[in-house]
Backbone bond lengths (Angstrom), bond angles and torsions (degrees), N, CA, C in turn:
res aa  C-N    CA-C-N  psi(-1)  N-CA   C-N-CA  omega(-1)  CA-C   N-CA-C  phi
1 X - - - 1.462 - - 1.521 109.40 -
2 X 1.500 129.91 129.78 0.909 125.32 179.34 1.745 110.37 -51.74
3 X 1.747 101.63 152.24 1.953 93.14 159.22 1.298 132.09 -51.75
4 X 1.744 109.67 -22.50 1.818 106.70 178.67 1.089 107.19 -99.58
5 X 1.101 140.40 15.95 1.613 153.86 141.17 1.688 120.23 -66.41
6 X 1.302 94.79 -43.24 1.718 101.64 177.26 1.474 97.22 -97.00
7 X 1.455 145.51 8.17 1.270 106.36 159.64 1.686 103.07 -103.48
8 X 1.188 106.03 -1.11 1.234 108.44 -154.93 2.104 99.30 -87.72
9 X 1.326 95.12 -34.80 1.251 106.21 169.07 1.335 126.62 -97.96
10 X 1.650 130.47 2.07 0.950 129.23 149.96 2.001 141.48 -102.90
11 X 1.339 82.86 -21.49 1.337 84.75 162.90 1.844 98.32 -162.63
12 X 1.769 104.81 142.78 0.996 115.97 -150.18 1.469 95.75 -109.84
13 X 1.097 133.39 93.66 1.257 171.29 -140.45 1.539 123.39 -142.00
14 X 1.432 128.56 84.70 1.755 117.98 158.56 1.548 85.01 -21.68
15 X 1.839 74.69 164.12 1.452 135.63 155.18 1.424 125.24 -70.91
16 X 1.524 110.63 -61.09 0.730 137.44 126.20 1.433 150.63 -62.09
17 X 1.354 109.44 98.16 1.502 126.49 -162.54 1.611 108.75 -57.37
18 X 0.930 112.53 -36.65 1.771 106.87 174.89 1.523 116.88 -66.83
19 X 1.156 92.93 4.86 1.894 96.27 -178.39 1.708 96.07 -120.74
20 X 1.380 134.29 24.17 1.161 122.28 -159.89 1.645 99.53 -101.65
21 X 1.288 94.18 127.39 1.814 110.85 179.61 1.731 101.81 -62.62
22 X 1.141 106.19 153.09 1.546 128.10 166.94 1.613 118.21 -64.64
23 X 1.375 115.38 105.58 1.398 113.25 179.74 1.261 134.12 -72.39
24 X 1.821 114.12 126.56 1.510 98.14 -169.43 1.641 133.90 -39.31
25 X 1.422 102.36 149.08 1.747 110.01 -169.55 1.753 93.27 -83.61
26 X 1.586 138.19 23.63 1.278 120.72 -177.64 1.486 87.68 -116.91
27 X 1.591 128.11 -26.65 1.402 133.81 -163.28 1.840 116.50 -71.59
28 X 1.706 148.24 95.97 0.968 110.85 131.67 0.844 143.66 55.06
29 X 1.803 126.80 52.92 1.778 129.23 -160.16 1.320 91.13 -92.50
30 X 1.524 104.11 130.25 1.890 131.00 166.36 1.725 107.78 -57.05
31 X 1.308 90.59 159.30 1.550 104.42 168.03 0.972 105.63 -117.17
32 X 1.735 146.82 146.26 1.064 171.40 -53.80 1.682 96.15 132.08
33 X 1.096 114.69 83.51 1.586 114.98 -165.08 1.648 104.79 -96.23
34 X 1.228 105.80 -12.72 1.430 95.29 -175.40 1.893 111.92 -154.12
35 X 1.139 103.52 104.18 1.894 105.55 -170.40 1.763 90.92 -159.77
36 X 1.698 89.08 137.28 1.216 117.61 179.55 2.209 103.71 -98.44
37 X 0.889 91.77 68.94 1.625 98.47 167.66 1.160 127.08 -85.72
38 X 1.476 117.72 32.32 1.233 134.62 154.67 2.022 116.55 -104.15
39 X 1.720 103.22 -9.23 1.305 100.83 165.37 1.648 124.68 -64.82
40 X 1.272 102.90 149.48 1.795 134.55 -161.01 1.538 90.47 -64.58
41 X 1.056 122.92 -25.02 2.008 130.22 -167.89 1.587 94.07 -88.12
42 X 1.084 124.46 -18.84 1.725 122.69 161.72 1.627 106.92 -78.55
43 X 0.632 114.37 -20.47 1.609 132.20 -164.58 1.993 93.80 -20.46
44 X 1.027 152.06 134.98 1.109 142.19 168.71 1.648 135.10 83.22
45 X 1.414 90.53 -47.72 1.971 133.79 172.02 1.146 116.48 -66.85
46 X 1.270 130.83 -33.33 1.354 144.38 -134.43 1.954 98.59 -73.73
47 X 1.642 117.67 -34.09 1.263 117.60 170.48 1.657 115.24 -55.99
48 X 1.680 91.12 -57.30 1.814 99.38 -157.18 1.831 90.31 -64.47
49 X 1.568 134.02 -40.30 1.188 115.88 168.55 1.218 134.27 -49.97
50 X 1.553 119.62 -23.22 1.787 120.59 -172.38 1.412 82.67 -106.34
51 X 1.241 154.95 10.56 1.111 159.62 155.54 1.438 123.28 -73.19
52 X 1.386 104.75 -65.72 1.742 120.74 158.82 1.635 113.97 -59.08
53 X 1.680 120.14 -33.28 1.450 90.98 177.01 2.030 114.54 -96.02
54 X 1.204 108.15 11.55 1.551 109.59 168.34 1.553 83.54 -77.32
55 X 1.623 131.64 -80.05 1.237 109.94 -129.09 1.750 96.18 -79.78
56 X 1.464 128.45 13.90 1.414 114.97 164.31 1.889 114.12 -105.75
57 X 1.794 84.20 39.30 1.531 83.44 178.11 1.620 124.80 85.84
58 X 1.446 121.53 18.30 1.554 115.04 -171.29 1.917 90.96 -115.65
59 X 1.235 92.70 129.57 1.926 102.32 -174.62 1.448 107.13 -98.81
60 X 1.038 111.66 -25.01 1.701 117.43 172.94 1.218 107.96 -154.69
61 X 1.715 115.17 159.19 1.903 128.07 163.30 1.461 90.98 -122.09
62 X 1.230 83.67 159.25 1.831 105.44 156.70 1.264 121.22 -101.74
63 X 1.101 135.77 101.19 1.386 122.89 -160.20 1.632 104.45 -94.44
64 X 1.492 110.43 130.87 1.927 117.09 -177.32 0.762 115.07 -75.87
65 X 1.334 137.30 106.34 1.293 137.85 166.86 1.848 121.77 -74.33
66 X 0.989 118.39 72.47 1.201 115.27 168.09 1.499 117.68 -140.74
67 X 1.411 112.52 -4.12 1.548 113.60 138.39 2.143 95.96 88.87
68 X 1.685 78.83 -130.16 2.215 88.96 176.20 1.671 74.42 -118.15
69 X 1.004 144.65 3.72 1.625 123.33 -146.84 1.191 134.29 160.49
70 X 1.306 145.42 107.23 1.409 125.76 177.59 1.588 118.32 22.25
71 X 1.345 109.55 -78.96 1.768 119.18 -170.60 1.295 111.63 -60.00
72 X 1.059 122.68 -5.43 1.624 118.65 169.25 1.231 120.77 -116.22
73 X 2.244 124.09 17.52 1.299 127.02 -174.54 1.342 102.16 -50.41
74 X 2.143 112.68 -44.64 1.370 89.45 -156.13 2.347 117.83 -78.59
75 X 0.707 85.34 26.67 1.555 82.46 -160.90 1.654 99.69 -73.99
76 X 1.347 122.83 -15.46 1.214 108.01 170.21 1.646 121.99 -82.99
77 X 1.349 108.88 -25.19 1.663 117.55 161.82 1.310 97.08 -62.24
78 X 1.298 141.58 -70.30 1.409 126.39 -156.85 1.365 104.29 -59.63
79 X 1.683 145.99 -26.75 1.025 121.97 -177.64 1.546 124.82 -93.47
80 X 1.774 106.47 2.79 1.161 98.10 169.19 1.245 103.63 -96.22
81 X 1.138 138.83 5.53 1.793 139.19 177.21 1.541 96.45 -89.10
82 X 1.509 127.11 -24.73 1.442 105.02 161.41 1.002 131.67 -85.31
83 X 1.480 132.20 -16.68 1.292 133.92 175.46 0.611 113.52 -91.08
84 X 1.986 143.22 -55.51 1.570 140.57 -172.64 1.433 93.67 -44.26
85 X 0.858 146.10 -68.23 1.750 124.48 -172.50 1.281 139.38 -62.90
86 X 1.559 101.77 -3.27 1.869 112.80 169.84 1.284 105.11 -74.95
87 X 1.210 134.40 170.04 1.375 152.96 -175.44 1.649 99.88 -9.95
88 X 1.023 117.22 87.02 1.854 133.63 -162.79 1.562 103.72 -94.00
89 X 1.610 102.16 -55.08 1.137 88.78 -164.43 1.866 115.89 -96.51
90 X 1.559 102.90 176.04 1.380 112.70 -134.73 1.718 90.39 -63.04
91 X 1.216 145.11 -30.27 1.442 144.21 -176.07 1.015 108.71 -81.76
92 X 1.492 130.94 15.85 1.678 109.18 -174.88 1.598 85.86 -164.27
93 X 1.608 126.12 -4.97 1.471 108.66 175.03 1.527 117.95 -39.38
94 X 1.032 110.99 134.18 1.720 132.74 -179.01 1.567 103.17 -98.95
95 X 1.473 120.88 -32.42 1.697 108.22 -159.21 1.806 106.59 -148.90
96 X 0.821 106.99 -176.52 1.887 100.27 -175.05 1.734 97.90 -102.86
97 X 0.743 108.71 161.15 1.546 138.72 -175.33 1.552 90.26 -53.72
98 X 1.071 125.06 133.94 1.093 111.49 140.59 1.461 132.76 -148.13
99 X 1.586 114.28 162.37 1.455 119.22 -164.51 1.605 119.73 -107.82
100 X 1.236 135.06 -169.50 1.758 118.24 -172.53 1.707 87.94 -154.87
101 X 1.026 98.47 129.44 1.780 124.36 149.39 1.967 110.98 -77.81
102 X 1.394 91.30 160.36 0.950 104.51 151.85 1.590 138.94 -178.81
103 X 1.320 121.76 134.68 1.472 107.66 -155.57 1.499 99.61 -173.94
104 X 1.447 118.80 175.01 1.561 126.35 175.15 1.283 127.79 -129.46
105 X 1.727 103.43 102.79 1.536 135.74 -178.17 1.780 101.20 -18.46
106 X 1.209 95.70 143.84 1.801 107.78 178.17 1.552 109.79 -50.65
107 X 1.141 108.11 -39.53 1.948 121.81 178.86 0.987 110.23 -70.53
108 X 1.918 123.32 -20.78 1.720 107.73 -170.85 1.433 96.15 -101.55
109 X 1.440 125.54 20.54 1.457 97.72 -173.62 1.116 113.22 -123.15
110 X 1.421 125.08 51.23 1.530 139.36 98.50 1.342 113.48 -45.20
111 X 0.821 138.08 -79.00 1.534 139.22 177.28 1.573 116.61 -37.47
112 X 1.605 109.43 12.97 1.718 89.94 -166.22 1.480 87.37 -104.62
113 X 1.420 112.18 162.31 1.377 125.76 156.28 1.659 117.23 -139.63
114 X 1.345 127.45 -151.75 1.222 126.45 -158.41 1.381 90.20 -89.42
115 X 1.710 127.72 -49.11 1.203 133.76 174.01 1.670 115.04 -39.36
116 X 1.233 118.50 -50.32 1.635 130.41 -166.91 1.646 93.15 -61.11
117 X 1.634 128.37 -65.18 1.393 158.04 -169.61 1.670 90.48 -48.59
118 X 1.607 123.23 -75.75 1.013 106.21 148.12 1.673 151.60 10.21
119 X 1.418 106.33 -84.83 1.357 122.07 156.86 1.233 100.91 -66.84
120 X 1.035 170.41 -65.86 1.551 161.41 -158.34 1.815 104.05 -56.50
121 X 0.897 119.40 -55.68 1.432 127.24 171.28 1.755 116.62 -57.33
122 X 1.255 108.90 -25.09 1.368 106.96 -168.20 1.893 99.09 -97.61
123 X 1.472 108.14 -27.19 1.532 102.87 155.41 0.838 145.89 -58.19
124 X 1.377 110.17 -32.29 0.922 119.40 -177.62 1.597 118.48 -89.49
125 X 1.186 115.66 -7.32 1.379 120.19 143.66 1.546 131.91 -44.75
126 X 1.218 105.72 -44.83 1.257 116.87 176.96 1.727 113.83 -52.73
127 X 1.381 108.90 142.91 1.532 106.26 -179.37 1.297 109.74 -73.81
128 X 1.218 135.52 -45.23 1.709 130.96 -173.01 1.437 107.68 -50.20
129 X 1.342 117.86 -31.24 1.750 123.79 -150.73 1.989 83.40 -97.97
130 X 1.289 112.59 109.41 0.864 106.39 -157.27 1.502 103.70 -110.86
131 X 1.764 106.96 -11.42 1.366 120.60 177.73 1.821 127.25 -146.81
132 X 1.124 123.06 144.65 1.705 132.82 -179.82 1.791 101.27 -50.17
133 X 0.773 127.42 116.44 1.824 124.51 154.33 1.351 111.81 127.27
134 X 1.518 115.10 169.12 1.620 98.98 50.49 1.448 88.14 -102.19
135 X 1.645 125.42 159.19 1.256 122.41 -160.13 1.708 86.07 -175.38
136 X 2.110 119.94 149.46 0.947 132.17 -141.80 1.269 137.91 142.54
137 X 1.416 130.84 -138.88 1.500 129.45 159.92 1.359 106.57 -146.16
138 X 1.422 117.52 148.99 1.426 152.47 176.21 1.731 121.88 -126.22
139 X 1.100 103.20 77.09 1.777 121.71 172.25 1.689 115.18 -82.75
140 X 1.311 99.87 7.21 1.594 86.00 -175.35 1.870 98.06 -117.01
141 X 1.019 116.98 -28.65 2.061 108.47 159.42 1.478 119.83 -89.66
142 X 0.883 118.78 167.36 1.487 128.13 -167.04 1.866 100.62 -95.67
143 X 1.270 109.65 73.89 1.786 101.76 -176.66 1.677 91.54 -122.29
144 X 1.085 114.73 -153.89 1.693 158.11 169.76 1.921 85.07 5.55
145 X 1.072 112.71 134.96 2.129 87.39 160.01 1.465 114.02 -62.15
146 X 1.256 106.70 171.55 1.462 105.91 166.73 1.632 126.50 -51.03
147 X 1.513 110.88 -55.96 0.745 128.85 164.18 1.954 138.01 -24.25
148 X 1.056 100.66 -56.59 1.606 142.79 168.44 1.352 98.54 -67.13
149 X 1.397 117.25 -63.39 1.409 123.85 166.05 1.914 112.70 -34.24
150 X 1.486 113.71 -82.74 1.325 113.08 175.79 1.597 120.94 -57.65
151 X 1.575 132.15 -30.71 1.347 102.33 154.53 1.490 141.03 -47.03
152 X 1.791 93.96 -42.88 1.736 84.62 177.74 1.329 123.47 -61.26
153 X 1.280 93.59 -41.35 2.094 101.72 -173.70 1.437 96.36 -61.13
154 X 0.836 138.17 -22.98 1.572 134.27 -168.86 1.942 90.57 -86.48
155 X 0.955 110.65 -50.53 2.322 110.53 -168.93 1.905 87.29 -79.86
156 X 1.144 120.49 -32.69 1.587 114.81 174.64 1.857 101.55 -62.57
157 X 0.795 138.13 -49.54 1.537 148.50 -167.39 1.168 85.96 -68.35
158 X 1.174 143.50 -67.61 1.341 154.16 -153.09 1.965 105.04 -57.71
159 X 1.074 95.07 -31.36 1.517 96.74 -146.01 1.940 83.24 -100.26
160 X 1.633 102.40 -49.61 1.437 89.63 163.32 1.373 128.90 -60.53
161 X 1.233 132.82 9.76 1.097 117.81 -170.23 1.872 101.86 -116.16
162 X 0.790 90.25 -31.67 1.640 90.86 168.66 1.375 124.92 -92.54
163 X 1.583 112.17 1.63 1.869 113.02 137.17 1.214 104.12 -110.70
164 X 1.375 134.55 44.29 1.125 126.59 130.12 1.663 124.35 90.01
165 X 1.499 88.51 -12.47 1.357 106.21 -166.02 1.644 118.68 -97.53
166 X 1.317 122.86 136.22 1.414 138.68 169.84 1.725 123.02 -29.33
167 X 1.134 121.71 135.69 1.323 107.24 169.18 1.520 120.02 -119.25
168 X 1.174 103.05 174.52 1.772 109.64 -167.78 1.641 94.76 -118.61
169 X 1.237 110.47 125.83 1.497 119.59 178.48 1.410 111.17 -101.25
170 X 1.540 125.19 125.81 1.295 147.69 145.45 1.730 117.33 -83.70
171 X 1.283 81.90 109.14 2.232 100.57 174.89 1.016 111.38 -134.99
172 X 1.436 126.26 114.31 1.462 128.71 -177.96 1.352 99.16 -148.69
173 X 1.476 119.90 95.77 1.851 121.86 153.79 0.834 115.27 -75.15
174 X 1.776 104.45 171.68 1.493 136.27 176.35 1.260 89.15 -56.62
175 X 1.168 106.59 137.95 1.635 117.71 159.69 1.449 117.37 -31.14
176 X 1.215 145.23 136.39 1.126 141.52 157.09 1.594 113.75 75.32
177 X 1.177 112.20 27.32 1.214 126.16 179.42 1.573 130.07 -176.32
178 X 1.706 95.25 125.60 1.417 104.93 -147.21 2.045 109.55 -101.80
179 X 1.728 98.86 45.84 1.598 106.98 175.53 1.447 82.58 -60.23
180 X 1.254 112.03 -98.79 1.443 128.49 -158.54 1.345 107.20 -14.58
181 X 1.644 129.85 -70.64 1.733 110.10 -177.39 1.451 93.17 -65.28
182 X 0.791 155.41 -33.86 1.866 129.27 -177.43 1.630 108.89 -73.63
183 X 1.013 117.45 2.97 1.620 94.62 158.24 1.253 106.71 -135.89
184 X 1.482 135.06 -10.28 2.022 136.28 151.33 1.947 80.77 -37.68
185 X 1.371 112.27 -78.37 1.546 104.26 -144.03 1.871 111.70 -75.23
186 X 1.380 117.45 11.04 1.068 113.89 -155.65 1.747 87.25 -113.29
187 X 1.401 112.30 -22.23 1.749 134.50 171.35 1.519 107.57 -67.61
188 X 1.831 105.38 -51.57 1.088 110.98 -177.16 1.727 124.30 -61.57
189 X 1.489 94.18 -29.40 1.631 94.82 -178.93 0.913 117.35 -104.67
190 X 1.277 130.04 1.89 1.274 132.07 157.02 2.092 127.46 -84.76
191 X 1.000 102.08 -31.79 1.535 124.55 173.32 1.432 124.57 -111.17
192 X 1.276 108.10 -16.07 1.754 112.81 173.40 1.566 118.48 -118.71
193 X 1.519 102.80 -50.92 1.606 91.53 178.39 1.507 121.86 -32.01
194 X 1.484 101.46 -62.69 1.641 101.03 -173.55 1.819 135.20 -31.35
195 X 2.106 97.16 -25.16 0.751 98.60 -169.39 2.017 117.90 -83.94
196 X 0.998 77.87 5.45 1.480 83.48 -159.80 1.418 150.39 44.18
197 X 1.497 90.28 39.90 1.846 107.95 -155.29 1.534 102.18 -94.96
198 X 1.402 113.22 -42.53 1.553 109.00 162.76 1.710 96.40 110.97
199 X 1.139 129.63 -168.71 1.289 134.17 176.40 1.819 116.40 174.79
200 X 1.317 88.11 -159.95 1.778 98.05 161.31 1.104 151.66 -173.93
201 X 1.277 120.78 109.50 1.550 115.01 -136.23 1.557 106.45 -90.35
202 X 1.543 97.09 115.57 1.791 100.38 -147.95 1.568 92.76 -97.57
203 X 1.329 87.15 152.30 1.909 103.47 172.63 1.576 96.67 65.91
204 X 1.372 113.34 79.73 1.756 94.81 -177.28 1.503 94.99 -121.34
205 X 2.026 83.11 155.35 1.042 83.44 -152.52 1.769 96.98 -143.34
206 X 1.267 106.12 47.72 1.460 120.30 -145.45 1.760 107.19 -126.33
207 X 1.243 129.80 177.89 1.160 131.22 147.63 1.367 141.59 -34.49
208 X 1.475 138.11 152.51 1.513 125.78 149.17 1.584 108.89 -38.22
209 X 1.408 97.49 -49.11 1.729 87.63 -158.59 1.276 112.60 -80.22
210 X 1.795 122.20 -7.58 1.596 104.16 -174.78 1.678 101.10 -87.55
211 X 1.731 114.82 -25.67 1.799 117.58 149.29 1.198 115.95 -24.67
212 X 1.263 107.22 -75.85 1.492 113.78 -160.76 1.807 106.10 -55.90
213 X 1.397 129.57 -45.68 1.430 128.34 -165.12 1.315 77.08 -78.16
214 X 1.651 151.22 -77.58 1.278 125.28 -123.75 1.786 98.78 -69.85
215 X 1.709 114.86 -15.39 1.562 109.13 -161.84 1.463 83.64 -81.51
216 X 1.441 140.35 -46.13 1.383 128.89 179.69 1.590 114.80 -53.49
217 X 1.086 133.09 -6.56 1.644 140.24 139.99 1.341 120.36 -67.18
218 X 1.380 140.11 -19.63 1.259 129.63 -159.36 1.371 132.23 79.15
219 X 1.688 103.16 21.46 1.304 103.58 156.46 1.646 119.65 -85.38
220 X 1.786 97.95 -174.46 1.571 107.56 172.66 1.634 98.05 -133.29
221 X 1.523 114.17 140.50 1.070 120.70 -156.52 1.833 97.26 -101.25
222 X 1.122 118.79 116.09 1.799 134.11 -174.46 1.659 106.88 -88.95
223 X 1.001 98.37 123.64 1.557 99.17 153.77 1.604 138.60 -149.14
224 X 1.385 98.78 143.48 1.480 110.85 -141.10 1.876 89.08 -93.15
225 X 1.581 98.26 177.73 1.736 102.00 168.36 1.097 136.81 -77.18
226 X 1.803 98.54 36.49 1.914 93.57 163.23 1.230 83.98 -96.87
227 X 1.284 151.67 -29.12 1.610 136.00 -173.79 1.154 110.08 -33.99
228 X 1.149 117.84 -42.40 1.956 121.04 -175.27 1.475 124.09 -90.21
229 X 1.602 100.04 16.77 1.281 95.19 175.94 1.645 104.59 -101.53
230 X 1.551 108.24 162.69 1.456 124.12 -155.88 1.295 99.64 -68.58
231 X 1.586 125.62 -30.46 1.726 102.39 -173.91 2.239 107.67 -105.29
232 X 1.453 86.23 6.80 1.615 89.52 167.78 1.776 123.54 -57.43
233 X 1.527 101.44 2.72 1.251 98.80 -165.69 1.741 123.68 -47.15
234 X 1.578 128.44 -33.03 1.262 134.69 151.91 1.585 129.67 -45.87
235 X 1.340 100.90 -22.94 1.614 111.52 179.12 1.702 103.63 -90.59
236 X 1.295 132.16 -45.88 1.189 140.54 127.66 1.514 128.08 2.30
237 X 0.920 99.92 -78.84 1.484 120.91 157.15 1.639 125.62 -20.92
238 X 1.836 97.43 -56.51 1.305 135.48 168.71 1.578 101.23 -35.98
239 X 1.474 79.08 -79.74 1.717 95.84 -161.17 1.020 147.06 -77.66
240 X 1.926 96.44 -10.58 1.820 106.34 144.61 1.736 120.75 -56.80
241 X 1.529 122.68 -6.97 1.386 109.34 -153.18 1.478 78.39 -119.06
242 X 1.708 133.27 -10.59 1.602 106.93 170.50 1.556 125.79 -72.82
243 X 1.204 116.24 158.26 1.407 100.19 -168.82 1.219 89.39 -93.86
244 X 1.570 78.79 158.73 2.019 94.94 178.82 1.607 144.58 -63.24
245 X 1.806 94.26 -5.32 1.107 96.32 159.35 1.687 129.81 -96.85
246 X 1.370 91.93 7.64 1.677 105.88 -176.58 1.742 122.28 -81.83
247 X 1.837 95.91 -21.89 1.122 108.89 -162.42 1.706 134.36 -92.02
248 X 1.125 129.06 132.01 1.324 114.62 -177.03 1.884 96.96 -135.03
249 X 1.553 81.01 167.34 1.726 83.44 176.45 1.709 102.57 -113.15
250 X 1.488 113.36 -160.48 1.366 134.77 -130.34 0.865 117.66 -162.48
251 X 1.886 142.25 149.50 1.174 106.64 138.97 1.939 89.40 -126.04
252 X 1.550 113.69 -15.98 1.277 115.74 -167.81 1.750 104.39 59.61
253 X 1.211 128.23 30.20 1.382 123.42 157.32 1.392 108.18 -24.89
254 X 1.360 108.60 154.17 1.110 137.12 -24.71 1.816 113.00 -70.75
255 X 1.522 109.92 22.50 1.627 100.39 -168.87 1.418 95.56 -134.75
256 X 1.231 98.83 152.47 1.404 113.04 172.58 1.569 113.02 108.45
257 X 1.112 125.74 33.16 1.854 124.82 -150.58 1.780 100.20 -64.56
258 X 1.204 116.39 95.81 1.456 92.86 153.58 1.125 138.70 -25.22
259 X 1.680 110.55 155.98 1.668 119.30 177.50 1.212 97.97 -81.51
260 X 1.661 109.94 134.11 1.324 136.09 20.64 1.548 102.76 -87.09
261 X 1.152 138.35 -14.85 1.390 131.12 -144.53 1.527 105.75 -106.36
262 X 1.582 109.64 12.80 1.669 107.01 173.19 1.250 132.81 -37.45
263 X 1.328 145.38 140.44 1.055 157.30 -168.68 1.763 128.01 44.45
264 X 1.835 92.28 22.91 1.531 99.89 160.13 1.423 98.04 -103.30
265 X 1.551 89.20 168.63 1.766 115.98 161.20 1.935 117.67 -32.84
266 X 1.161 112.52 85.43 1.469 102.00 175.92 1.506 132.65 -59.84
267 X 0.822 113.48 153.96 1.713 110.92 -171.28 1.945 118.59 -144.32
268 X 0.893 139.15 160.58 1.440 132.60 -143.57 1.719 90.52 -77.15
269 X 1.608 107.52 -50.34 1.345 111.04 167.13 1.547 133.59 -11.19
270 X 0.888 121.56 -36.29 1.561 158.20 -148.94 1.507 104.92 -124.44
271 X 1.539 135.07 35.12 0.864 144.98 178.26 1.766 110.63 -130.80
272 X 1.205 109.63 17.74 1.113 121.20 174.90 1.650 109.04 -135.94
273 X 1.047 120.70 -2.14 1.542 116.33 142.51 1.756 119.35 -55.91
274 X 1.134 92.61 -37.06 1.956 119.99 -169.24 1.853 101.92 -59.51
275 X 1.522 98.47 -39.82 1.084 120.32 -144.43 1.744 105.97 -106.88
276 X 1.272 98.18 -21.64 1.542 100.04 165.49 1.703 110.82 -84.58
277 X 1.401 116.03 -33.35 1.418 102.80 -169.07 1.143 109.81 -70.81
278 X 1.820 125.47 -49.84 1.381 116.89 152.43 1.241 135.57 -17.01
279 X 1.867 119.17 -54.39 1.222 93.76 171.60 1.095 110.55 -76.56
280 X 1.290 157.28 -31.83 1.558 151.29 172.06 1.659 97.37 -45.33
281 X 0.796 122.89 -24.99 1.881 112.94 -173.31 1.594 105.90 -76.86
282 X 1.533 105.60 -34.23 1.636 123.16 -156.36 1.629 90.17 -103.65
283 X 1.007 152.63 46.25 1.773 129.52 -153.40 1.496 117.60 -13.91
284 X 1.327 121.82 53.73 1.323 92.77 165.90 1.547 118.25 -145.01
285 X 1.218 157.46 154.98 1.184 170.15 -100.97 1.831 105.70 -82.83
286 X 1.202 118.89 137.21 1.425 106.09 174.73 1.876 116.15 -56.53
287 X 1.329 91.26 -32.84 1.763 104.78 172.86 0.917 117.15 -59.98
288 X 1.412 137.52 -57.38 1.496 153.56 -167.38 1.854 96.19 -60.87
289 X 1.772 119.20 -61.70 1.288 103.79 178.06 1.766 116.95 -54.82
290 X 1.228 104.81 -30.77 1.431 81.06 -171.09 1.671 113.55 -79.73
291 X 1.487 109.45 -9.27 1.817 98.64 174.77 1.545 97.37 -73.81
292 X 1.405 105.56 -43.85 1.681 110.08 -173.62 1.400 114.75 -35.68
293 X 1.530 125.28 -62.50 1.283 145.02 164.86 1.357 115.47 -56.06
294 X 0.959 137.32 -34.52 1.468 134.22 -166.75 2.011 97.08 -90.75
295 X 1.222 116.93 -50.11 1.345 113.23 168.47 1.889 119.28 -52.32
296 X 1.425 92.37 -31.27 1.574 90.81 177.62 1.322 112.52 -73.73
297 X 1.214 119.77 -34.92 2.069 121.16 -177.86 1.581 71.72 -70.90
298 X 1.254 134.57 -117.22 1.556 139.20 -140.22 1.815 105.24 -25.17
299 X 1.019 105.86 -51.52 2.007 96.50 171.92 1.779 113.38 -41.91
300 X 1.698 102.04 -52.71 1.068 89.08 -174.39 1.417 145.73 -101.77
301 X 1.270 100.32 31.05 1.362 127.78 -163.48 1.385 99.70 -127.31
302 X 2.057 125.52 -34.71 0.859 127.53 -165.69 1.715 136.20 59.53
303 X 1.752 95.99 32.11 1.318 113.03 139.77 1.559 125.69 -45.83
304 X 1.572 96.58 149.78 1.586 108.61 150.91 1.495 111.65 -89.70
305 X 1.717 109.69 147.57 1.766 91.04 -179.23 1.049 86.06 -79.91
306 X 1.508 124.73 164.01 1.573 135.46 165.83 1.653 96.89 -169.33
307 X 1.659 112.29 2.01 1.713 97.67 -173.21 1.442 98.38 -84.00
């Protein structure tokens, strides 16, 4: 079935998100596992967007805290301390729940010092910030050296692990070459497995086999809206063969817009495009993935459901 066949028949969704109807109150609200709603392209918007993706069905985001840089980790805590208290309760909620990461991007860590590490540790104290990242390696832009790169993620692991908290993995190689997952997972099992805290390696964009080792760690495998694009068919591939309790969706707002809505402004809304093709990959109900998925973030974070 084509992709505009399966969104069209699985969840009934504009094109346009400003025209998006209110999703039934009996249906299964998605999680939004991974959005940077501290980007400058929200600038103003940032309500009517966490606004539009409650009533198109989104029950919680994760909001990324990693900003341009160290100095802006905390901005994803401050924006869920403004919203969790707007229209809260269950007859008048206005917006989805939301939660905060926090951690320092593969590119900022040149920029880290004892001070930054510091602040990273003291966030992660905080109860909203419920997870490390997104944080990792990046071999495919020219930032941080490699090198520089794997110390931090290695004192980032460290620091998550003694608050206890989960991390979110960033892996992106050079094209056509698989350094980068051979030393993300070779970091991971050496400095994280042990801990048994679990994570999630968001926006993936990798092999069966780099799936399969990070799920033999205790991750959950995320995927964002390049899945639905027409030549993703190998990534596809992927994500019919994760099991269903492994899986969560995405949207990585503001980038990555699923089809139909490629190369606009993404928005959390838009995490159920993600979420219909999946279930079309898996045969099973657009409803069913989103309890499927939404129970998997609360397992591993160790929520109560209550969104």
């Amino acid at each position: 079935m084509p992709l505009s066949s399966i969104l069209a028949s699985k969840w009934h969704i504009p094109e346009d998100s400003r025209r998006a109807s209110r999703f039934p109150k009996d249906k299964d609200l998605l999680i939004d596992s991974h959005a940077h709603l501290d980007s400058e392209r929200y600038e103003g918007e940032l309500a009517e967007v966490l606004h539009r993706a409650f009533e198109c069905g989104v029950g919680a985001v994760l909001a990324i805290g990693i900003g341009e840089g160290p100095a802006e980790m905390q901005q994803a805590l401050e924006i869920c301390r403004q919203y969790n208290g707007q229209g809260s309760s269950s007859e008048h909620r206005k917006y989805p729940q939301l939660y905060a990461s926090a951690g320092i991007y593969p590119h900022n860590t040149h920029e880290t010092d004892e001070i930054a590490l510091a602040k990273l540790n003291n966030l992660l104290a905080e109860p909203e910030v419920v997870a490390c990242g997104e944080i990792g390696l990046d071999y495919y832009h020219q930032g941080s050296p490699h090198e520089t790169q794997k110390r931090i993620f290695i004192r980032q692991m460290e620091i998550a692990a003694a608050r206890n908290r989960p991390i979110l993995i960033h892996c992106r190689p050079k094209d056509g070459d698989n350094a980068c997952w051979d030393d993300t997972l070779t970091l991971l099992n050496h400095h994280w497995g042990p801990t048994g805290l679990g994570g999630i390696l968001h926006c993936f964009s990798g092999d069966w086999e780099h799936a399969q080792q990070a799920m033999d760690l205790g991750f959950l495998i995320s995927f964002a809206g390049n899945v639905t694009y027409p030549k993703a068919q190998p990534l596809r591939d992927v994500a019919a063969k994760v099991p269903l309790d492994r899986l969560l969706v995405e949207t990585d707002a503001p980038f990555l817009a699923p089809a139909p809505n490629r190369g606009q402004r993404n928005e959390p809304a838009w995490v159920a495009h993600t979420a219909a093709v999946l279930a079309e990959l898996r045969g099973i109900s657009a409803e069913e993935m989103a309890s499927i998925t939404t129970k998997n973030f609360q397992r591993l974070f160790r929520l109560t459901p209550d969104v």
